[in-house]
C-alpha positions in Angstrom: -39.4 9.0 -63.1 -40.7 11.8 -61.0 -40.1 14.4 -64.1 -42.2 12.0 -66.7 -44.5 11.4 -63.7 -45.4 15.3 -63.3 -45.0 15.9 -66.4 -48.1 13.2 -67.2 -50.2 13.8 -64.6 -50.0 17.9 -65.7 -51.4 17.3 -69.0 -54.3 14.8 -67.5 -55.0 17.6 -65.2 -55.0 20.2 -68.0 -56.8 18.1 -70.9 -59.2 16.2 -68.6 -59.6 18.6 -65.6 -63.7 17.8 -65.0 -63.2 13.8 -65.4 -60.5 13.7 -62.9 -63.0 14.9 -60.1 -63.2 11.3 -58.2 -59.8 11.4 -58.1 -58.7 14.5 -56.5 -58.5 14.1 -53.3 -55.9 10.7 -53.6 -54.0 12.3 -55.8 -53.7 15.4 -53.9 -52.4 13.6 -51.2 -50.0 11.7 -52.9 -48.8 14.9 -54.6 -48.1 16.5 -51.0 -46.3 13.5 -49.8 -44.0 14.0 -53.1 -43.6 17.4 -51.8 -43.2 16.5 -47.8 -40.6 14.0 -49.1 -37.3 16.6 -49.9 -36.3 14.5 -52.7 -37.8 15.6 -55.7 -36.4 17.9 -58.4 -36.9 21.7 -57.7 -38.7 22.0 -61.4 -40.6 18.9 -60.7 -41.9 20.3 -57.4 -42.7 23.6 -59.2 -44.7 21.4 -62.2 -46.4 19.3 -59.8 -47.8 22.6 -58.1 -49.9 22.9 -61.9 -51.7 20.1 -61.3 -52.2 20.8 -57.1 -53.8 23.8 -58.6 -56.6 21.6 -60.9 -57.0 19.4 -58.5 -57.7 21.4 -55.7 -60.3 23.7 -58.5 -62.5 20.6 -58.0 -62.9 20.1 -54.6 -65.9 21.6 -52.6 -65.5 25.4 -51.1 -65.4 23.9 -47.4 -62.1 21.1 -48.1 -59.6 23.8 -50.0 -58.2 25.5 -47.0 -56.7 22.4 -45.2 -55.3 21.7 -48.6 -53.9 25.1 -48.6 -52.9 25.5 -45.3 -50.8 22.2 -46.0 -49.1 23.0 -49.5 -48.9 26.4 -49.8 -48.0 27.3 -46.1 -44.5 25.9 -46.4 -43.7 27.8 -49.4 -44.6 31.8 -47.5 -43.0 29.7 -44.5 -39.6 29.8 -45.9 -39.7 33.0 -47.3 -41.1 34.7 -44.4 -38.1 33.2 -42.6 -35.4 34.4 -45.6 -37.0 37.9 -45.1 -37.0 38.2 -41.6 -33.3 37.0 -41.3 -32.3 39.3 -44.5 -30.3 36.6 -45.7 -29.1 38.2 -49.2 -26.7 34.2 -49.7 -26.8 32.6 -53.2 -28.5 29.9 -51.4 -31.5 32.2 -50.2 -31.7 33.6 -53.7 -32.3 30.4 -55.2 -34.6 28.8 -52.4 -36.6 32.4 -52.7 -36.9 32.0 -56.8 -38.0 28.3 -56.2 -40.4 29.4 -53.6 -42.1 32.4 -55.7 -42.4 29.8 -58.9 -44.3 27.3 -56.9 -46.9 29.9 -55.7 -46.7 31.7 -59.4 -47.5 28.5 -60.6 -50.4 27.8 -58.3 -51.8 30.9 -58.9 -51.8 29.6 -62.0 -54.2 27.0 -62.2 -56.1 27.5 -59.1 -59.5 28.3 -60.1 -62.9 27.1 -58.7 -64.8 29.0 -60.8 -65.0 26.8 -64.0 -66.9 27.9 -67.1 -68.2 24.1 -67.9 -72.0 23.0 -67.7 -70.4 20.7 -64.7 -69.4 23.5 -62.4 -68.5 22.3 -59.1 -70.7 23.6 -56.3 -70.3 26.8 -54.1 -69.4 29.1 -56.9 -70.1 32.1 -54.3 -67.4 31.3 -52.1 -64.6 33.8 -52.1 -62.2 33.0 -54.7 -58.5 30.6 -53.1 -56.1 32.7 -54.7 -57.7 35.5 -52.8 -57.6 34.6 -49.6 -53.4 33.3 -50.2 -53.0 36.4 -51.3 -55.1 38.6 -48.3 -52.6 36.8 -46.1 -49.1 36.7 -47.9 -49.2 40.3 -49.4 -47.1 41.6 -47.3 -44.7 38.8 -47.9 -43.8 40.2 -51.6 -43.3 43.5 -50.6 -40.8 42.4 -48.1 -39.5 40.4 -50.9 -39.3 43.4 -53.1 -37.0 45.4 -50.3 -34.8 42.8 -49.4 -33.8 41.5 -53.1 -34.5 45.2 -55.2 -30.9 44.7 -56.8 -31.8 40.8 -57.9 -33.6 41.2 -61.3 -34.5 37.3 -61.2 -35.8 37.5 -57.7 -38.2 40.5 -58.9 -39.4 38.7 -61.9 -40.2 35.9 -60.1 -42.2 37.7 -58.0 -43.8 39.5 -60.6 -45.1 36.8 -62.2 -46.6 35.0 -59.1 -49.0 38.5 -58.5 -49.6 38.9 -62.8 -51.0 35.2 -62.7 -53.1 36.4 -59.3 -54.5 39.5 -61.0 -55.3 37.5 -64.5 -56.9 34.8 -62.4 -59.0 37.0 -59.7 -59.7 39.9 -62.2 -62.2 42.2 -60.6 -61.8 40.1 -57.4 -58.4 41.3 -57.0 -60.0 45.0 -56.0 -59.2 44.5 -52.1 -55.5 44.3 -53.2 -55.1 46.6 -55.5 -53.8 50.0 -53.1 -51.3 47.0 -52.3 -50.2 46.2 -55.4 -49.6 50.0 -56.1 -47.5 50.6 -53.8 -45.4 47.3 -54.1 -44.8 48.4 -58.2 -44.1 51.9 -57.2 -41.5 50.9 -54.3 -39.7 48.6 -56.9 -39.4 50.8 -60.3 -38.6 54.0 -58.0 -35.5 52.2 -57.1 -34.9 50.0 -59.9 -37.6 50.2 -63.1 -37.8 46.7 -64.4 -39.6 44.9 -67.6 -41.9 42.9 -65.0 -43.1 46.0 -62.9 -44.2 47.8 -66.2 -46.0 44.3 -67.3 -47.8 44.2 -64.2 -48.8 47.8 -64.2 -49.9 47.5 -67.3 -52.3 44.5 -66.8 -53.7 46.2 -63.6 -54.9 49.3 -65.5 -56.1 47.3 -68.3 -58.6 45.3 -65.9 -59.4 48.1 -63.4 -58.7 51.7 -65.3 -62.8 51.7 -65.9 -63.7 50.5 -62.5 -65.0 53.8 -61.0 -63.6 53.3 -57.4 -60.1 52.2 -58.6 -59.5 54.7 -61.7 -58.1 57.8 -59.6 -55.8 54.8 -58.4 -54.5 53.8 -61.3 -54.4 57.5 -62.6 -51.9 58.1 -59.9 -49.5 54.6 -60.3 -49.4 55.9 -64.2 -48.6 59.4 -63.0 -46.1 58.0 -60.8 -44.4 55.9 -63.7 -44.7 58.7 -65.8 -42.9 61.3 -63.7 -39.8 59.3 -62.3 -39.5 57.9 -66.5 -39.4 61.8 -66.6 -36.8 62.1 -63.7 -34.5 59.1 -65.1 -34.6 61.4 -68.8 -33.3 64.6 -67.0 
């Protein structure tokens, strides 16, 4: 029930995102006790997080952090936790994959900046993804050192920052020198298909932003010359 119940409630929340406004809040709630609870699916808990992410769009600037603070903390919880203990077990593999597709798929759908004649109010209010990702930054590159020789772990990871970047766009400029440096650490030790897709959609959005080109001049310098290093 709990798959055709996510499942349901992820296309009402896709299809019918404005109408479902009066009923965010409940259903938020409900959708964290699901999550609270331990018993759903792993895949039904990362679905559910699609809709957490419409939902929460809706709400006004000033409710989202509690909301945040109570689904999303768990998540870097746990892997803060796996990281600090280096725990390299199958079972801290899987629990890190599950906990980087949750965020990547918050990341998502987390947008309060709607492009509808019903916008909700307090569009000047710093972007949610943002300020997850101010904070928990230094959670993926610790991610990326502990698990550099698990190609699922990386792609998982890489995903959760491409949907960040494509959602914040320009807004993602704070993070950027980050980023960098979290791409360069991984494909100097092990160049991967994700690392080059995320490098590429960050010089796609910023390479004509004046303050961030000699940035991204240097991470495709950087790719270029250790391609060049892996040739010889």
């Amino acid at each position: 029930m709990s798959a055709q119940a996510t499942l349901g409630l992820k296309e009402l929340c896709c299809v019918c995102q404005l109408q479902m406004k009066p009923y965010a809040e409940p259903l938020l709630n409900a959708c964290q006790s699901s999550l609270a609870s331990g018993q759903m699916k792993n895949s039904d808990c990362v679905r559910l997080m699609y809709s957490i992410g419409k939902l929460m769009s809706l709400l006004p600037a000033a409710n989202i952090p509690n909301y945040l603070d109570i689904i999303v903390s768990p998540c870097f919880e746990e892997l803060q936790a796996i990281c600090q203990s280096e725990s390299r077990t199958p079972a801290a593999r899987v629990r890190t994959i599950f906990r980087l597709n949750m965020i990547s798929t918050l990341f998502s759908s987390l947008n309060t900046d709607l492009d509808e004649d019903d916008q909700i109010e307090d569009l000047e209010n710093v972007q949610p993804v943002l300020i997850v990702m101010q904070k928990t930054m230094p959670i993926f590159r610790q991610i990326a050192e502990l698990w550099v020789e698990e190609l699922d772990v990386l792609e998982t990871a890489c995903t959760a920052l491409q949907h960040a970047i494509v959602n914040l766009k320009s807004s993602f400029r704070p993070m950027l020198q980050d980023l960098c440096c979290f791409i360069v650490a991984i494909f100097q030790t092990r160049c991967c298909a994700p690392t080059l897709e995320i490098s590429k959609t960050a010089i796609v959005i910023f390479y004509k932003d004046e303050g961030c080109k000699s940035l991204m001049q240097q991470l495709m310098v950087e790719f270029v010359l250790h391609s060049f290093k892996l040739f010889e």
